[in-house]
C-alpha positions in Angstrom: 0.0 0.0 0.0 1.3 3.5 -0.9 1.0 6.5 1.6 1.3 9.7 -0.3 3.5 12.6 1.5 2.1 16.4 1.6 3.9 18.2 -0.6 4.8 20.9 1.3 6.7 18.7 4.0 9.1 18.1 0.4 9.8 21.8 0.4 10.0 22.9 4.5 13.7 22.1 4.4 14.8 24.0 1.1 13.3 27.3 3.0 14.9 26.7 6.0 18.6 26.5 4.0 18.1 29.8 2.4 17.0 31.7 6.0 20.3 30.7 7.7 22.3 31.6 4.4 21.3 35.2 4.9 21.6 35.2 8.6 25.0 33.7 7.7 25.8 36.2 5.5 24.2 39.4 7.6 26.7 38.0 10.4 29.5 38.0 8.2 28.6 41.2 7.3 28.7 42.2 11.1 31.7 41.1 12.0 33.5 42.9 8.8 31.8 46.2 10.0 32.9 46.0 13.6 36.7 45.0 12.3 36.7 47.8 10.4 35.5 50.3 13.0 37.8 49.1 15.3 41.0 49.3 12.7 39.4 53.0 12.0 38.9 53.6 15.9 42.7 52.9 16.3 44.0 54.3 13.4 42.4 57.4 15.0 43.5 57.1 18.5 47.0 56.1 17.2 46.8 59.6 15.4 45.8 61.3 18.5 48.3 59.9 20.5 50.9 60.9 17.6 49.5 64.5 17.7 49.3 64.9 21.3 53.1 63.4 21.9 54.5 65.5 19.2 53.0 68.5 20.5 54.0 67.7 24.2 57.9 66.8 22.9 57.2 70.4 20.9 56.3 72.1 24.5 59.2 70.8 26.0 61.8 71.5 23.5 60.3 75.3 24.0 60.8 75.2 27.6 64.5 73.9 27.1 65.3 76.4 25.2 63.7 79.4 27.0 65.6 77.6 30.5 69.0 78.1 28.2 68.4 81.2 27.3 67.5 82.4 30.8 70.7 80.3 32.1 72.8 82.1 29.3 71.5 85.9 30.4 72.1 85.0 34.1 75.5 83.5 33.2 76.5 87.0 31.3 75.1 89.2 34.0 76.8 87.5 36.5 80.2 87.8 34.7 79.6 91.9 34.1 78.8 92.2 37.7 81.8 90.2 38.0 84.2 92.3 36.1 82.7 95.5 37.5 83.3 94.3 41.1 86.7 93.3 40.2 87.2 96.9 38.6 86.3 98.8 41.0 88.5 97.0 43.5 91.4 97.6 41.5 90.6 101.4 41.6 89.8 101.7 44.9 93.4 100.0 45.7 94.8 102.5 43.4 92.9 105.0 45.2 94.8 103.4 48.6 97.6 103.0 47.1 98.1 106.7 45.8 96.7 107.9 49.0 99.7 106.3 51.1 101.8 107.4 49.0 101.3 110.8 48.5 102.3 112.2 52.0 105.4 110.0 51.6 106.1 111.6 48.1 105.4 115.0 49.5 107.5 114.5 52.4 110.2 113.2 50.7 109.8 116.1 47.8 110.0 118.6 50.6 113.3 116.4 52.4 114.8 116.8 48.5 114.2 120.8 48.2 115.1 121.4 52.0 118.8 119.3 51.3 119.0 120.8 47.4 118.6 124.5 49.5 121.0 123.8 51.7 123.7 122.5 48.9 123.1 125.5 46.4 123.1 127.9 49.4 126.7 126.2 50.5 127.9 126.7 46.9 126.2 130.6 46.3 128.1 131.3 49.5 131.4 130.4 47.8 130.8 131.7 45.0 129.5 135.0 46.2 132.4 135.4 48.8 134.8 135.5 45.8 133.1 138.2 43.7 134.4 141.6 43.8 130.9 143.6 44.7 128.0 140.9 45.7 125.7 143.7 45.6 126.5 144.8 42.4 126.1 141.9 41.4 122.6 141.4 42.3 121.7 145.0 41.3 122.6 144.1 37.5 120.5 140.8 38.1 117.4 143.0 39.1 117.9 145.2 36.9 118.5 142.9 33.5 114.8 141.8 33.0 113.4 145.9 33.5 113.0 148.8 30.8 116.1 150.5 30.8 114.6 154.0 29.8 112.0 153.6 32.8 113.0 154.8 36.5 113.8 152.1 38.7 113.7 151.5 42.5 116.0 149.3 44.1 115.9 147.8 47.8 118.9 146.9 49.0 120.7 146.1 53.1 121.7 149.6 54.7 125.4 148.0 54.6 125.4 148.0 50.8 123.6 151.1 50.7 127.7 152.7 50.8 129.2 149.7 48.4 127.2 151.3 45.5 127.3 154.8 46.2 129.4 155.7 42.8 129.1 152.5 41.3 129.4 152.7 37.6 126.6 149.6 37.8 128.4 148.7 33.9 125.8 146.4 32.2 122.7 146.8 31.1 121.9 150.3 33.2 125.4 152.8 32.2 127.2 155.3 34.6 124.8 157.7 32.4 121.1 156.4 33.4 121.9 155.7 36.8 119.9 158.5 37.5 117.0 156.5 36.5 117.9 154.0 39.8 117.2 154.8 43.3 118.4 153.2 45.9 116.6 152.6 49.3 117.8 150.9 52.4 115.9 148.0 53.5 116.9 146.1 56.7 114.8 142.8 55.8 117.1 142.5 52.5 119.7 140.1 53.3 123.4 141.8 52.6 124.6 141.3 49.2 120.9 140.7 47.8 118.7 143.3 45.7 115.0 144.1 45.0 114.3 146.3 41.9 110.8 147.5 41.5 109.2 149.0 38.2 105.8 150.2 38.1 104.0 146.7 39.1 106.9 144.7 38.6 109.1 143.3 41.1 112.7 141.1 40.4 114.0 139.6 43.5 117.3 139.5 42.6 119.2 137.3 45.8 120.9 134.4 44.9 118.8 132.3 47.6 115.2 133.8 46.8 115.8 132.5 42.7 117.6 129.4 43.5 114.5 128.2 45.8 111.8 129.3 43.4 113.7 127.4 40.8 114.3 124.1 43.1 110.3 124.2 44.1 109.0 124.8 40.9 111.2 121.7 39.7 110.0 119.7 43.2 106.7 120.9 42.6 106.8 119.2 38.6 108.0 116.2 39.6 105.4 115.6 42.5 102.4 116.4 40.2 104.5 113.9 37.0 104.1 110.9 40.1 101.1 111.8 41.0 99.8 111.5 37.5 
């Protein structure tokens, strides 16, 4: 005996092949999708991370060089103020150095002209105790340097006063304008010196007087050459 089969119990299982095809397929599907957001998700965050590193290392390389710069304007300021201590510490030993030495240089300038008077006076007093008339001698001193058609006064000791009473005074001044001299005792004129005065000026003839003018204007240079 036959038994005949439905005919859509033939077909159930065709239908059933194709529905897990496409969920198959959709899952497939799925799973390429999520792979591929997850290489684009780390692509992107290894990006980031790329961006934010590269701008940290930037940040940093800034700061290194701003800290060098600042370490290179301390270093110079503290070499200036360096030097400039170091300069004014030389000065201001130069300044104690000159300062010692200045009394000693003065004392020793005045030591120099005091035994240089002493020497020249020894000497003028040899030389003045061989000449024939001292006086005479220092009239025609004071008198060189003066007009010789001018009058002339002339200050001399009271004991000379007598020596050149008719003195020719041969020189500059002539037997015939001695009338333009006159002579006046002075007792504060050493003997054997002279003092001729013409209008507002004055020649200190004596020996001593133009010998220590001459040995303290030399003194005097060479203190003011050391002290330069």
């Amino acid at each position: 005996m036959f038994v005949a089969v439905p005919a859509a119990t033939s077909t159930s299982p065709r239908g059933f092949v194709g529905l897990d095809l496409a969920q198959r397929e959709d899952g497939e599907e799925l799973v390429r999708l999520r792979e591929q957001a997850r290489t684009e998700g780390y692509a992107a965050g290894w990006a980031a991370g790329m961006r934010q590193a590269a701008e940290k290392a930037a940040a940093e390389l800034e700061a290194q060089k701003e800290a060098a710069h600042v370490a290179a304007r301390l270093d110079r300021d503290e070499r200036r103020a360096a030097r400039t201590r170091a300069e004014e510490a030389l000065l201001a030993a130069g300044d104690a150095l000159r300062a010692e030495r200045e009394p000693a240089i003065g004392a020793l300038a005045d030591t120099v002209l005091e035994l240089a008077l002493e020497l020249a006076g020894a000497v003028l007093d040899r030389e003045v105790q061989l000449m024939d008339s001292q006086v005479g001698e220092a009239v025609r001193r004071a008198l060189k340097p003066l007009d010789a058609e001018k009058p002339v006064t002339v200050r001399v000791n009271p004991a000379d006063l007598m020596v050149l009473t008719g003195d020719a005074l041969k020189g500059k001044h002539s037997l015939s304008d001695t009338e333009l001299v006159s002579f006046l005792p002075d007792p504060t004129v050493q003997p054997g010196d002279a003092i001729a005065r013409q209008g507002d000026t004055e020649v200190d003839a004596g020996l001593r007087a133009s010998v220590s003018r001459a040995l303290a204007a030399l003194v005097g240079e060479g203190a003011d050459g050391v002290q330069a």
